[in-house]
N, C-alpha and C positions, 0 to 999 in steps of 0.2 A: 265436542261435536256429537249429536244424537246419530245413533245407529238409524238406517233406515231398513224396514224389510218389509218388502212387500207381500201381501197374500193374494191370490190368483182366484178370479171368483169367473168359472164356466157357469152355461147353463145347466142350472138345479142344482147349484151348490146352496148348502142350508149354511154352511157354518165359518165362513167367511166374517162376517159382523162379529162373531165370537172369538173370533181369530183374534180378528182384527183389534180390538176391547185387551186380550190376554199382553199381547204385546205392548200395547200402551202402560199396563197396570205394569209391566214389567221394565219400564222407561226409555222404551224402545219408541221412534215414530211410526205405524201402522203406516201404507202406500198401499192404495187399491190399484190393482191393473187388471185389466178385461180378457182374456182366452183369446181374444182376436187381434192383439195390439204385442207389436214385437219388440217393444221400447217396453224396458223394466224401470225408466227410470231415474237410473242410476242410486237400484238397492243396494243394500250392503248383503243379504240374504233372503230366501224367498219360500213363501210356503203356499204348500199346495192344498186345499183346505178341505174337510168332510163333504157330504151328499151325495147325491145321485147324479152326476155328470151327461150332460148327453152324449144315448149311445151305451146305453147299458144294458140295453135290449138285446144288443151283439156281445157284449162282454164288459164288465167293469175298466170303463178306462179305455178302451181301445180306442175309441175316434176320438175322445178327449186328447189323448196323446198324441195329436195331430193338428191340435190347434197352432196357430201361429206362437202363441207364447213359449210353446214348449220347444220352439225350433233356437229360442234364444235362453231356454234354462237348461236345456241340455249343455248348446256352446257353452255356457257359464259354470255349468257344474261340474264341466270337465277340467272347466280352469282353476275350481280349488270353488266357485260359491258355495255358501252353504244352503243345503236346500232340505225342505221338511215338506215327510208327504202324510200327512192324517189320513186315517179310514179309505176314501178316494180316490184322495193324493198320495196314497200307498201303491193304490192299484194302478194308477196313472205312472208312475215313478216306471214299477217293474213293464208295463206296457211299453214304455219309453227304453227300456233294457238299462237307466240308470241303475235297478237295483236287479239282482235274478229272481228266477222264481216266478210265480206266478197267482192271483189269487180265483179262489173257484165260490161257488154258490156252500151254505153254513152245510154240515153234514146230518143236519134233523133238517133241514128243508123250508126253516122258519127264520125270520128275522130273530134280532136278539137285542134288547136294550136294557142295561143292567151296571151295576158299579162291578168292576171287574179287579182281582188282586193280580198284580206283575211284581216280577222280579226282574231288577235292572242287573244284566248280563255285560254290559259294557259303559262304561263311566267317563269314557274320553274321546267321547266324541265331540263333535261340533257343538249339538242340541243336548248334553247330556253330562257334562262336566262340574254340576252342580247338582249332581246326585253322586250316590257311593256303591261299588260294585257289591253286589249282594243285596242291596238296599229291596223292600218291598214296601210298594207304593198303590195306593187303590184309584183308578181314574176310568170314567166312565166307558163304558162302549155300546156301542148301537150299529149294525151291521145286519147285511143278510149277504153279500158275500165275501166276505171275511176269512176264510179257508186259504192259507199260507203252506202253496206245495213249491216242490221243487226236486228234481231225481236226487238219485241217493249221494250221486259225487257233490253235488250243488249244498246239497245240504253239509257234508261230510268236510266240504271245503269252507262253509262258512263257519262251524264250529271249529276246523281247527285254526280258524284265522281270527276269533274273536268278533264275527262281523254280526253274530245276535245280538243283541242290546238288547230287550225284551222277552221274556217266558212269560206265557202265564203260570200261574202257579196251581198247582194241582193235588190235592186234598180237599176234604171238606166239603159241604153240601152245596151242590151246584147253585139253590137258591140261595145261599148267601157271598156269590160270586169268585169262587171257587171253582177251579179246575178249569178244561179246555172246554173254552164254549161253540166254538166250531168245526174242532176235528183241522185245526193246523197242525201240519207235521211235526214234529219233533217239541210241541208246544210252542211253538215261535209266536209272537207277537210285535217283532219289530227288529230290523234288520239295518245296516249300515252298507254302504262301498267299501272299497278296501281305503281309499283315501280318508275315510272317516266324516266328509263332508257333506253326504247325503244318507239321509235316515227315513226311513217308512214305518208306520207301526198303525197298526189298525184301531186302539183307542184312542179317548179325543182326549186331551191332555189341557185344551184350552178350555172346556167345560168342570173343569176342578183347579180355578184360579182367583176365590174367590170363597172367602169360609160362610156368607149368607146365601150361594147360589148353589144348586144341587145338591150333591150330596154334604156339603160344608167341610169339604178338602180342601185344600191348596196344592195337592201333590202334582198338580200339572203344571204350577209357576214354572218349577225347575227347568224346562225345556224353554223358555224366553226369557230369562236368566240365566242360562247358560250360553244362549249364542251370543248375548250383548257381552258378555267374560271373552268368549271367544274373541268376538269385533275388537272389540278392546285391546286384546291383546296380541292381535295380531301383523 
């Protein structure tokens, strides 16, 4: 039986179609559902996708986090779905208090779109099991506010509980995508629950799934390959 996962396409989401593409090439069935519609379905897991959400005027994420869909991805991802929140869907996630923390405006005061180097910090999660701890991976990012804070206990608690999954990596000349490009705290890049089933991380992983598009990576298969592992074996 095919995995079904849906992607969640709000007003001004750009990267939903791309999502949605990743996951197929990954042999997963892509499922469109709309921001306003409380039926997911019946996915197997569910991603929240890049853009500019309405309501970003007020803050990344804040009234997005209030559409109807999220009142049935919250119940579900507390039940164990697995849920991925790209760029947006990152900011939507912690908005929604799925993930802590919170994200702010880049700390140069500029957008950023650039191929970015990570370092994968955790290897067993839901979206992430088909990569290797330590593993460094290049996958696009484009953001302006992108800035990953959260107080010091927040922080202090999620390093000692393994729940980073993403650093950027920091050396090297910023133009050749290197180091922190928005002044997140402690380099973070991408973040888990403690149940391991919801993941946030601010590059798009679905835009490097494909060695003739962009930069001619593949290192963002890994994350719709690893959830259909997960489904699978669950």
């Amino acid at each position: 039986m095919t995995a079904r996962i849906g992607v969640v396409t709000f007003p001004g989401s750009l990267d939903d179609r791309d999502t949605q593409r990743a996951i197929k090439l990954a042999g997963a069935e892509p499922v469109a559902l709309w921001h306003k519609d409380k039926d997911l379905k019946q996915v197997d897991a569910v991603v929240l996708p890049g853009g500019f959400s309405y309501g970003d005027y007020l803050r990344a994420g804040a009234i997005s986090r209030f559409s109807p869909v999220m009142a049935t991805v919250i119940e579900q991802a507390k039940s164990g779905m697995p849920v991925l929140g790209i760029c947006n869907g990152f900011q939507i996630l912690t908005e929604a208090h799925l993930l802590p923390g919170g994200m702010l405006g880049n700390d140069h005061l500029h957008f950023i779109c650039r191929d970015q180097k990570l370092k994968v910090e955790n290897a067993d999660t839901a979206w992430t099991v088909d990569y290797e701890s330590g593993q460094e991976i290049h996958i696009p990012l484009k953001n302006m506010d992108g800035r990953y804070v959260a107080d010091e206990r927040t922080l202090d608690m999620l390093e000692a509980e393994g729940r980073v999954v993403f650093r950027y990596v920091v050396g090297g000349e910023f133009a050749d995508g290197f180091g922190n490009p928005n002044g997140s705290l402690r380099d973070i890049a991408g973040i888990t629950n403690e149940a391991g089933n919801v993941v946030g991380l601010m590059p798009h992983p679905e835009h490097a799934v494909e060695p003739l598009v962009g930069s001619g990576r593949t290192d963002g298969l890994p994350f719709f390959t690893s959830i259909l592992k997960k489904l699978v074996n669950a």
